[in-house]
C-alpha positions, 0 to 999 in steps of 0.5 A, a space after each residue: 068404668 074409667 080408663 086411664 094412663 097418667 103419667 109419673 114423670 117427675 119426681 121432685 117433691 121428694 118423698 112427703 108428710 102423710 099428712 099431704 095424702 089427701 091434697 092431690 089438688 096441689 102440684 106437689 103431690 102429683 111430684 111426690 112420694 110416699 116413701 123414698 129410702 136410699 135413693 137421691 131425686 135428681 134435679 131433672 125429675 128422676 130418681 137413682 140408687 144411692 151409692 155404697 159407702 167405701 171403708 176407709 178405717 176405724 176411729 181412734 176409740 169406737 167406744 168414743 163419739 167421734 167427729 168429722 171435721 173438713 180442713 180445705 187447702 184447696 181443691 187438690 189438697 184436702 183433708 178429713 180430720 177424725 176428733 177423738 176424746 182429745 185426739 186428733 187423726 189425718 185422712 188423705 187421698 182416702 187413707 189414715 196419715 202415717 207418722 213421717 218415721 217407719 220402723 224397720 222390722 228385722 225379724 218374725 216369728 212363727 208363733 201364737 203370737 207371732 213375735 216382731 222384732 224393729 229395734 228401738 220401735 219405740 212403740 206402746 202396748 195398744 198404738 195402732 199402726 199399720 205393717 206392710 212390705 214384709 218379705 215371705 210372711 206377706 200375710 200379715 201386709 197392709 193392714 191396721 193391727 195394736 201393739 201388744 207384748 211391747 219390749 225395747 226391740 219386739 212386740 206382737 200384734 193383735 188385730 182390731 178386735 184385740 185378738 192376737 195375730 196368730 203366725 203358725 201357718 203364715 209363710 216364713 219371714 225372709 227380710 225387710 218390712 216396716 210397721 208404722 203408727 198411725 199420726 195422731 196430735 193431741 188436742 185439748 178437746 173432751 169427748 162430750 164438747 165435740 160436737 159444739 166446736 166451731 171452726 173456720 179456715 184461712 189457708 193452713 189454719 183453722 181457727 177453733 172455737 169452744 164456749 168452754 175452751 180459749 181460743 185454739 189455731 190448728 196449723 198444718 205444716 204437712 200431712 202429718 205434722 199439725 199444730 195446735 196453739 192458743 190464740 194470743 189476741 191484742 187489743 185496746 182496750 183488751 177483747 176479753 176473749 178468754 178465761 172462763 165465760 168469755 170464750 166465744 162459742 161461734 167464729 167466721 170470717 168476713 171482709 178481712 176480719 175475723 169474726 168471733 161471737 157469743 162469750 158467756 157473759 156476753 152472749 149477744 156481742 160480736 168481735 171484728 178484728 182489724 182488717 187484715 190483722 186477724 190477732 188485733 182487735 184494737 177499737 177505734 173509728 179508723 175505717 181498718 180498725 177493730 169494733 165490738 157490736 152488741 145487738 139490742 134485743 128484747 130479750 137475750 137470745 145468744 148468738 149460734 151461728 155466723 154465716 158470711 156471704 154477701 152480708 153476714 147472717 147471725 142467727 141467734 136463738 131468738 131471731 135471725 139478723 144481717 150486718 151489713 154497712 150503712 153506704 153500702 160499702 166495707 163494715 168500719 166502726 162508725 158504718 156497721 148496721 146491724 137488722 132484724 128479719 124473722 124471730 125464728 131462732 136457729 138451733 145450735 147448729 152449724 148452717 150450710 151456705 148454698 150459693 147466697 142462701 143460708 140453710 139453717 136449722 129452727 130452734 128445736 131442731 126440726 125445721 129447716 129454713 132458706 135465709 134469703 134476700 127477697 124484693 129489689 135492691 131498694 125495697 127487698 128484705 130477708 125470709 126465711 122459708 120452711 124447706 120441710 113444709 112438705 115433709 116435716 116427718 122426715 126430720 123426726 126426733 131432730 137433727 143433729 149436723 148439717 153438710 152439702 155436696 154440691 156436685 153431682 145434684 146439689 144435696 144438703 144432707 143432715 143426721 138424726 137423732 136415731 143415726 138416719 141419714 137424710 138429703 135434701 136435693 135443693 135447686 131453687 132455680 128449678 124448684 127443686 125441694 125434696 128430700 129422701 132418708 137413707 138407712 146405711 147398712 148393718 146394724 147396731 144393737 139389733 136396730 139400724 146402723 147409725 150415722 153419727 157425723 158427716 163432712 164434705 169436701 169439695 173434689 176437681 173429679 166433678 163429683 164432692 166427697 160425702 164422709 161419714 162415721 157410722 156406729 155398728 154391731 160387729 162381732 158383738 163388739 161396737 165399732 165406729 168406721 170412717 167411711 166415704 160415699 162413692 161416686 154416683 157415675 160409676 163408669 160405663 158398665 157394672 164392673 165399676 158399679 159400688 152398691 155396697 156399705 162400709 165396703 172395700 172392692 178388688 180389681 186385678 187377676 182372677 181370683 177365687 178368695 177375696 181378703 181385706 175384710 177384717 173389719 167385718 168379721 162374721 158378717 153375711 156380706 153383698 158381693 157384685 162380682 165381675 158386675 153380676 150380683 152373686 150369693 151372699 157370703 159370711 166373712 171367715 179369717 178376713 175374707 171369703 170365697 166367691 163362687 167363680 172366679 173374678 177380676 174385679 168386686 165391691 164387697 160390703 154389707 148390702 141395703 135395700 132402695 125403696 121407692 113408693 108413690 103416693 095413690 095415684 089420681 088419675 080421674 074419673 068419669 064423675 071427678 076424682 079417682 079417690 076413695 073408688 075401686 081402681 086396678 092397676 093392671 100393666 105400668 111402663 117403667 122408663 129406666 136409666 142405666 139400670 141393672 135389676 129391679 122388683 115392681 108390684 103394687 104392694 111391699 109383700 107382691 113385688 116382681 122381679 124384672 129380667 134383665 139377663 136373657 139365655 145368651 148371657 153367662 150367669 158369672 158376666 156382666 149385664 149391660 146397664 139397659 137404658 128404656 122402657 119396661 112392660 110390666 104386667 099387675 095381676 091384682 084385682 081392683 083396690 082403693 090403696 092404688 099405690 107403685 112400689 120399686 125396690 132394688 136389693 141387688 148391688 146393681 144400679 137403679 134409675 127411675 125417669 118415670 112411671 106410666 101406669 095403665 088403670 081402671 077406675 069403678 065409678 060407685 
């Protein structure tokens, strides 16, 4: 009998294919797992709980598959734009964008339903607007309701799910108060079109472009004051970038030009403007002057993506090209050199750039590949590597959009067609390619919450922001939230810790009652108070009650981090530790900054490890433990020698390493 103690340190392969369960001779597999949901592989070898996602508002219609776009002025002016069935909202600083003009409330009543007066509101039955400020009646204060019961001086609300605000019991009004709607802009833009725009940004203007729509500009001129106009382009002879067929279905910009790429009728040409002069897109052998390039192909193979870096990477649906100069110098019309690297073909996706790499999606949208330069600057090319070589299951059934957080860890994450959510920590200095599916929490139709677009915006916090809009079952009733991932460095103890989905969190005095909930109504939520997890509770009138007093909450709907590794080869006294009798009886686990985990060598038989000892108060905070944990297995000898860690409290989970002691019965 063989007697082992192999050490798990690093984790950086991610979770992988079972179809790698049998290489253990490869390096990989010693890095991989078995399963990882809800947790992010670190670039240093570790793994940690995601963080909860914070509740920041309902679409426009939750009955309309809605968009995330990123709009970037720079870093400590950013935007995240909401695009509707042609509509368009604003969120800033994490809040919806108001109209410039509030209007006054002069009086309420207390009644079924409560009666509002703002003379010349001007408001419809149905706008959503946002009421705060009111003096006595401080009930019904910031908070989103609908106009209902709209005259020329009054109207009642309703809250989100249509019913009517019922004022019967609230405090008497006294004065002032203000009811504001939400800042919308039109845009010409249908539901089932959404997710086909695409866009790029100089300064306070984006440029927006639809195989099936002219050419539109999206200006900003404050935060709630945006403009959309049609694109008047010059040109001789003329571009022929609009009318039906010739719209272009891709936009970039590149070396002071504005690219476009991909009419109908000319799926293959790409459109440079003048440089500098992003409107005209006059021809000629000037080295400033506009040029129109066709790429000859075998076969048509449309053009789905411009990705400008250094070069500019087209990927089609054939193959993947780079446009680059003959001297080595700014493109003109006479030194444009346009060529061909790989014939993969790129799904109607738009990549992400990672530093000088471009990831793209492979046509049928299961793959993704690292478009990079290869070899010297003399003799080097382009390839473009698999990236789920090692883990194909996880992009099953397709995905569907692509964003990149670059701080903390570098994550690319992506959505599936089912609405999971996937990442892929990606450090290819350090050989870090691995990935790990997050389940978001509640639910949708009796099956798992579904994530349905992402965008990321850069911060100067140290930590990019991950948004998100995920389709739920609530109250019976299907509703689209925009919600954004909180921080991983939540402070320096647990008070601050956000562990919790589509939540909201409290910080001030005492309380017993915590309100603001109204977007979950009816739904057993996960409750940290004052850093210690504390009993599920089921949301009633917008809030619910704790069991103790707290100054400070995360409330949200809770979700469960897996962790599990692959069977483990740890040898024998004649080879390998595969297919022989093993038994694990005692593991190491070196943690992080951690509060609350389950180990076992099976999903059904896991324990929980204390943390609290007999000194601590059961309505306190404990201290995040950094170190090891000795734990005991009881189990006999099994050839499915596997390590399971799971966390289900709203507490932090990092996983350094595992250190298992075992047993081998050599047959």
């Amino acid at each position: 009998m063989a007697r082992s103690a192999p050490a798990l340190s690093s984790f950086t392969a991610g979770e992988i294919s079972p179809r790698l369960e049998g290489r253990t001779n490869i390096e990989k597999y010693r890095e991989g797992l078995s399963d990882l949901t809800n947790m992010v592989v670190m670039p240093h070898g570790g793994v940690t709980r995601r963080p909860g996602t914070e509740y920041l508002g309902e679409v426009k219609s939750s009955s309309v598959k809605t968009r995330l776009i990123p709009f970037q002025f720079k870093t400590s002016d950013t935007y995240i734009l909401e695009f509707g069935n042609q509509i368009m909202r604003v969120f800033r600083n994490d809040l919806q964008v108001l109209n410039s003009s509030a209007k006054t409330i002069t009086a309420a009543t207390k009644a079924n339903p409560g009666v509002f007066t703002s003379n010349g509101h001007g408001f419809s039955n149905g706008d959503e607007v946002f009421v705060d400020s009111l003096g006595g009646m401080t009930e019904v204060n910031g908070r989103n309701y609908l106009v209902a019961n709209s005259s020329t001086n009054t109207f009642s609300l309703q809250d989100l799910f249509g019913n009517d605000i019922n004022t019967t019991s609230f405090t008497t009004y006294t004065s002032g108060g203000t009811a504001t709607e939400i800042f919308e802009v039109a845009t010409p833009y249908a539901e089932a079109d959404l997710f086909n725009i695409r866009f790029a940004q100089s300064a306070d203007t984006m440029y927006l472009v639809h195989p099936s729509y002219d050419i539109r500009t999206l200006t900003r001129s404050d935060h709630n004051n945006w403009t959309f106009a049609t694109l008047s382009i010059s040109g001789s002879p003329s571009p022929g970038l609009s009318g039906s067929d010739n719209r272009p279905s891709c936009v970039s910009f590149f070396e002071q030009r504005l690219v476009f790429a991909g009419t109908n009728n000319n799926p293959q040409s790409i459109w440079f403007s003048k440089n500098g002069n992003y409107t005209n897109f006059t021809v000629g052998s000037n080295a400033d002057d506009a040029l129109i390039y066709t790429i000859a192909s075998n076969q048509v193979n449309a053009i789905r993506y411009l990705s400008a870096t250094r070069v500019l990477t087209i990927g089609t649906s054939g193959g993947e090209y780079v446009l680059t100069s003959t001297n080595d110098g700014p493109i003109t019309p006479t030194t444009t050199l346009i060529r061909k690297y790989s014939n993969y073909g790129s799904a109607s996706i738009e990549p992400v750039q990672v530093a000088d790499v471009t990831l793209f999606v492979q046509r049928g949208a299961r793959k993704v590949r690292e478009f990079k330069f290869v070899g010297d600057v003399n003799t080097g090319g382009y390839a473009a590597p698999d990236m789920t070589i090692l883990a194909e299951h996880i992009t099953d059934g397709g995905l569907t959009q692509f964003a990149y957080q670059q701080e903390p860890d570098s994550v690319v994450w992506a959505t599936r067609t089912d609405g999971t959510l996937v990442g892929m920590t990606y450090r290819r200095e350090e050989e870090v390619v691995a990935w790990h599916k997050h389940v978001i929490g509640g639910a949708f139709s009796g099956g798992q919450a579904v994530v349905e677009s992402i965008a990321t915006l850069p911060s100067d916090s140290g930590e990019d922001e991950l948004y998100m809009i995920v389709k739920r079952t609530i109250n019976s009733v299907t509703k689209r939230y925009v919600e954004k991932l909180k921080v991983f460095d939540f402070g320096a103890n647990t008070t601050g810790a956000f562990f919790v989905d589509s939540g909201l969190s409290y910080s001030g005095s005492a309380t017993t009652t915590l309100s603001g909930l109204y977007h979950l109504p009816g739904e057993s939520v996960s409750v940290l108070a004052n850093g210690a997890s504390h009993p599920d509770k089921t949301v009633a009138s917008g809030g619910i009650s704790l069991d103790f007093s707290a100054t400070s909450a995360s409330v949200g709907f809770g979700f469960t981090s897996n962790l599990e590794t692959l069977r483990i080869e740890s040898g024998s006294v004649d080879g390998t530790s595969q297919g022989k009798p093993k038994r694990i009886h005692a593991i190491t686990l070196r943690l992080f900054e951690t509060v609350g985990v389950e180990v076992g060598n099976s999903a059904d038989d896991l324990d929980r490890i204390p943390f609290r000892d007999s000194s601590m108060d059961m309505d306190t905070a404990i201290p995040l433990f950094t170190g090891d944990k000795e734990i005991e297995f009881p189990g006999g000898f099994e050839d499915d020698d596997r390590i399971f860690v799971r966390q289900t409290q709203p507490l932090p989970l990092t996983v350094l390493a595992l250190f298992p002691r075992m047993n081998t019965f050599d047959l």
